[in-house]
C-alpha positions as CSV (number, residue, x, y, z in Angstrom):
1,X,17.9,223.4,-75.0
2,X,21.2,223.3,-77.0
3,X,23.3,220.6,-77.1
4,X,27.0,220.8,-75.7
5,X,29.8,219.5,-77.4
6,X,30.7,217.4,-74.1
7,X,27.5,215.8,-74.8
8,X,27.8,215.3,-78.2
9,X,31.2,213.6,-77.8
10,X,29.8,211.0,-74.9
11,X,26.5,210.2,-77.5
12,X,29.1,209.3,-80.2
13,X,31.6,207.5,-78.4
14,X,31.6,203.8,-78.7
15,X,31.0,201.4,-76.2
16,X,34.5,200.6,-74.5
17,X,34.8,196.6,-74.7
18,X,36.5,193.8,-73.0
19,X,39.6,192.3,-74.7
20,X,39.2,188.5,-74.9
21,X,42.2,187.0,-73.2
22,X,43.8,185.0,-75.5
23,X,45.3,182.3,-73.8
24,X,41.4,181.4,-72.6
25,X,40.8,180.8,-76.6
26,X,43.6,178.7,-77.3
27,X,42.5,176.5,-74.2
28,X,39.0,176.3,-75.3
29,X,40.3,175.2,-79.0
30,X,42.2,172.4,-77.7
31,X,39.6,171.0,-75.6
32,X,37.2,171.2,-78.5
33,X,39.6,169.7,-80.8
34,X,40.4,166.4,-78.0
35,X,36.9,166.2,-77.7
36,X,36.3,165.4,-81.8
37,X,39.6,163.4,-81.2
38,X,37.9,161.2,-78.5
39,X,34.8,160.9,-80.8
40,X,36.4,159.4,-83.8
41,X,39.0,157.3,-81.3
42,X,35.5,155.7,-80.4
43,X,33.6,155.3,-83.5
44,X,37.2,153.6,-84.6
45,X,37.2,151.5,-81.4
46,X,33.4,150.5,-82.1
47,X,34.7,149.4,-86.0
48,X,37.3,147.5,-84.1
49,X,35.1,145.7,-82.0
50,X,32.4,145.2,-85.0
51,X,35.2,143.5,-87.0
52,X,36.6,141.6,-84.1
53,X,33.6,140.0,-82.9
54,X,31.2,140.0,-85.9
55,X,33.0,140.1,-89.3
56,X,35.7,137.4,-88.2
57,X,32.9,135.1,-87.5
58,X,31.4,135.8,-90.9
59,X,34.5,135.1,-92.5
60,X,35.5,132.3,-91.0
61,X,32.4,130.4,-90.9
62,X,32.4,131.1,-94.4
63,X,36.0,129.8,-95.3
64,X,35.1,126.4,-92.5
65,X,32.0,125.9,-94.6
66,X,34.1,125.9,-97.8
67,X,36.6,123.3,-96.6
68,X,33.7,121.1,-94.7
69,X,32.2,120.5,-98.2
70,X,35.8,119.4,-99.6
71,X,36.2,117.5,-96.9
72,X,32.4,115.6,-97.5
73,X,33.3,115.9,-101.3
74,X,36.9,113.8,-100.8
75,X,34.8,110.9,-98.5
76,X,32.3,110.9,-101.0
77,X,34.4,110.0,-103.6
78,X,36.8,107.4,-101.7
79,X,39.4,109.4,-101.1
80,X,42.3,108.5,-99.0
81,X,41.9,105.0,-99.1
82,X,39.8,102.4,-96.4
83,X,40.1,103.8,-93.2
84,X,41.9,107.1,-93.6
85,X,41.3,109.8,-91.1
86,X,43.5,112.8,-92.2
87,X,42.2,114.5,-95.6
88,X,43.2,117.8,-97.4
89,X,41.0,119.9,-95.6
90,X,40.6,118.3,-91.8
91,X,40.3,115.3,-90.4
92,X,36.6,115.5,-89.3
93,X,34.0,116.9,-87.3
94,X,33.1,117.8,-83.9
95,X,29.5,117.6,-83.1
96,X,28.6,119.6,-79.3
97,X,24.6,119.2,-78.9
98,X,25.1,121.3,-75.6
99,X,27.2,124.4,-77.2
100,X,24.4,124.8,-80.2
101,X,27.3,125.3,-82.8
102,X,26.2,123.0,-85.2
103,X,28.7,120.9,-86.7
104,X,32.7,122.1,-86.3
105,X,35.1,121.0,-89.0
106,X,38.9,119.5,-87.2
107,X,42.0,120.5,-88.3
108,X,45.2,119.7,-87.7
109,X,47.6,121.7,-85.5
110,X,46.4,125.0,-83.1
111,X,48.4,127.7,-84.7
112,X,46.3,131.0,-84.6
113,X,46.0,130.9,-88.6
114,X,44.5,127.7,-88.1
115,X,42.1,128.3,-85.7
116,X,41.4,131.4,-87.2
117,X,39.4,129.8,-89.9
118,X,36.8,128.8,-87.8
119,X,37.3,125.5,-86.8
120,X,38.9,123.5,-84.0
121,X,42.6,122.1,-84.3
122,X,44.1,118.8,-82.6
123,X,47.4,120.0,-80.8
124,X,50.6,118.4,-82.3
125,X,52.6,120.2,-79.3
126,X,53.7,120.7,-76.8
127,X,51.6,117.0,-76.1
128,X,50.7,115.9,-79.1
129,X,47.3,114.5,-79.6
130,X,45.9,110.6,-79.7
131,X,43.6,110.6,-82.6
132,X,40.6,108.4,-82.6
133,X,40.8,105.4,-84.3
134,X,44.5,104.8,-82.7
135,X,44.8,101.2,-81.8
136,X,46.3,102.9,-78.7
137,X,44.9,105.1,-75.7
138,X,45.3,108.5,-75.2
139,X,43.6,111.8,-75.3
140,X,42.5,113.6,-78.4
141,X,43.0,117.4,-77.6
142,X,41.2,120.0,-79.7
143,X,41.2,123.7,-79.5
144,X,39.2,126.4,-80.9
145,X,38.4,130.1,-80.2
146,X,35.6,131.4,-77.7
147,X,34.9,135.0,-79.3
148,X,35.8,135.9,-82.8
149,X,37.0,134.1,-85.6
150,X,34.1,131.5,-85.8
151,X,34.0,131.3,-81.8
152,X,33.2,127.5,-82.0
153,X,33.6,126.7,-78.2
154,X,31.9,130.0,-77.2
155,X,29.6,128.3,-75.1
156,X,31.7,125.8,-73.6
157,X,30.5,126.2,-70.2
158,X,27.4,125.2,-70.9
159,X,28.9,121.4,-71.2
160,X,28.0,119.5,-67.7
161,X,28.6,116.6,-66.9
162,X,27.1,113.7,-68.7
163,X,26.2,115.6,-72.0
164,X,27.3,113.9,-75.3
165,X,30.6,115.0,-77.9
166,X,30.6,113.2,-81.1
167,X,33.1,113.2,-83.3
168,X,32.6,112.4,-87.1
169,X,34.7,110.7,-89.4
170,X,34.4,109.4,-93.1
171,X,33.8,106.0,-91.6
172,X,32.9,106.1,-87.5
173,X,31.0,108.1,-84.8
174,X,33.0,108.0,-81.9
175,X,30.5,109.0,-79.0
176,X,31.5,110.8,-75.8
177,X,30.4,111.4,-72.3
178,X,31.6,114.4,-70.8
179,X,33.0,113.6,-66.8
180,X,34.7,116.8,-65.6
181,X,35.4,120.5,-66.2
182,X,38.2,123.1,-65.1
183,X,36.6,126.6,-65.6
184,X,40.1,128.4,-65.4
185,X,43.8,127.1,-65.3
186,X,47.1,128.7,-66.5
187,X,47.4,129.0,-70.0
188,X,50.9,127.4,-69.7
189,X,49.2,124.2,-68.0
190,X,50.1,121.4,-70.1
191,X,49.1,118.8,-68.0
192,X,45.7,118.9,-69.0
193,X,46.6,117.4,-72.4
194,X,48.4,114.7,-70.9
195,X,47.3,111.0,-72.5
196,X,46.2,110.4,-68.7
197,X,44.3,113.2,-67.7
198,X,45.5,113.0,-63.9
199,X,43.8,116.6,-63.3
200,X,41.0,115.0,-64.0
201,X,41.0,112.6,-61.4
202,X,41.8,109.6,-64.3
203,X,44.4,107.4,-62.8
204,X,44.3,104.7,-65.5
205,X,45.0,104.9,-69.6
206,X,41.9,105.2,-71.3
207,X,40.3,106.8,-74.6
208,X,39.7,110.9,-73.6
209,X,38.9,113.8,-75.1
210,X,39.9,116.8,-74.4
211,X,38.0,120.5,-75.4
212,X,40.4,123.8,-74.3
213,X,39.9,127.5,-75.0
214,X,40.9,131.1,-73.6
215,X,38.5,132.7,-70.7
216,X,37.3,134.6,-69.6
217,X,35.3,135.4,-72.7
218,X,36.9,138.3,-74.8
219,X,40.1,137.7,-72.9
220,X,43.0,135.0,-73.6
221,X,44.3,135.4,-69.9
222,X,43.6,131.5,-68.4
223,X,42.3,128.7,-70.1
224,X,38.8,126.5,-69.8
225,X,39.0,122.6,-69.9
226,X,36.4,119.7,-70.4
227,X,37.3,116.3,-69.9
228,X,35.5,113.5,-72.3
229,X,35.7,109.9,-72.2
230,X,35.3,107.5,-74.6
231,X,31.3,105.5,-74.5
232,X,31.3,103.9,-78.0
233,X,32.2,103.8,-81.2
234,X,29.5,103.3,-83.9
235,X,30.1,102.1,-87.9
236,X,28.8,105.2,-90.1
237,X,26.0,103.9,-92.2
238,X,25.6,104.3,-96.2
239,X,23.1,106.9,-95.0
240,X,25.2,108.3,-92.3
241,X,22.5,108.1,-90.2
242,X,23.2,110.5,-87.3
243,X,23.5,108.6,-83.7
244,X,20.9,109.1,-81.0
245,X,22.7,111.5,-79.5
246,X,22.4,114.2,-82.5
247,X,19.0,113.2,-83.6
């Protein structure tokens, strides 16, 4: 049977299709294009926190370590004179059995460039700090960071009651016993530097120490306070034998 031109003309004819609307493709480019924008806003947020709580500690530790070995290198070789405390590099170190951060060089003042360097820092203001070895009483305030940066009082709440803080100088070990915490306080709390640390419960002047840093960890929102006093004070040795409570 012949074919008819009407039929010839339906064979031949192409397929009708449906024209994309085009405000549906501009809508499916941006959502494609925030979604890669999210990606890399995380992968830079995930560098960020790499740096922040990794790197910094490498870099710190690294710069403490340096100025620890001037410091040990300067009491080696005399100087400063008999009986100085305050060196070039820091004043001493802070040993914290309890915290499992080794030994943490002392420096003075609690600026953020100094306490960025990994170590702790005596505060100068807004109370300034008794320093041990002072023929008079007082407190000797430190500070140092919980996360980042060398993070030496990271583990602060792990001190209790009772457990030991030593700090080393050229020529003493001046051993503490820590008496009471205060897990969170205002940041603008002042009094718990005082030479009489009232908040405490201390009514009477007396030879304290005092450790402070931000919490709640990876936040700078309230501060965390232990409370040390004074037990003895024992000569260092030609040795330096370490005292009981380090051994």
């Amino acid at each position: 049977m012949a074919v008819t031109t009407d039929e010839t003309e339906e064979q031949t004819r192409a397929p009708e299709t449906v024209p994309r609307r085009r405000g549906t493709g501009r809508i499916a480019m941006a959502v494609s294009v925030f979604g890669e924008l999210l990606i890399t806003a995380g992968l830079v947020l995930g560098l960020f926190v790499v740096y922040s709580l990794w790197w910094t500690n490498v870099l710190a530790d690294r710069e403490a370590g340096k100025e620890a070995n001037n410091v040990r290198d300067n009491w080696a070789s005399g100087d400063g004179g008999p009986g100085a405390l305050d060196t070039k590099d820091g004043i001493g170190f802070l040993h914290v059995p309890a915290m499992r951060n080794g030994e943490v060089l002392v420096k003075k003042g609690t600026s953020t460039k100094i306490l960025n360097g990994g170590v702790a820092g005596y505060y100068t203001n807004p109370v300034k700090a008794t320093l041990p070895g002072s023929d008079k009483d007082g407190n000797f305030t430190l500070a140092a960071h919980r996360d980042g940066h060398g993070a030496k009082f990271h583990n602060i709440d792990k001190l209790k009651e009772g457990d030991s803080i030593v700090f080393e100088t050229r020529d003493n070990w001046y051993v503490y016993k820590v008496y009471d915490t205060l897990t969170e306080t205002s940041k603008y709390n002042v009094k718990v530097l005082s030479n009489v640390p009232k908040e405490s419960g201390m009514k009477k002047a007396g030879k304290y120490i005092t450790l402070t840093t931000c919490t709640p960890v990876y936040t700078s929102r309230y501060r965390y306070i232990v409370w040390g006093e004074l037990e003895r004070v024992e000569r260092v040795n030609a040795e330096r034998t370490l005292p009981k409570e380090l051994r």
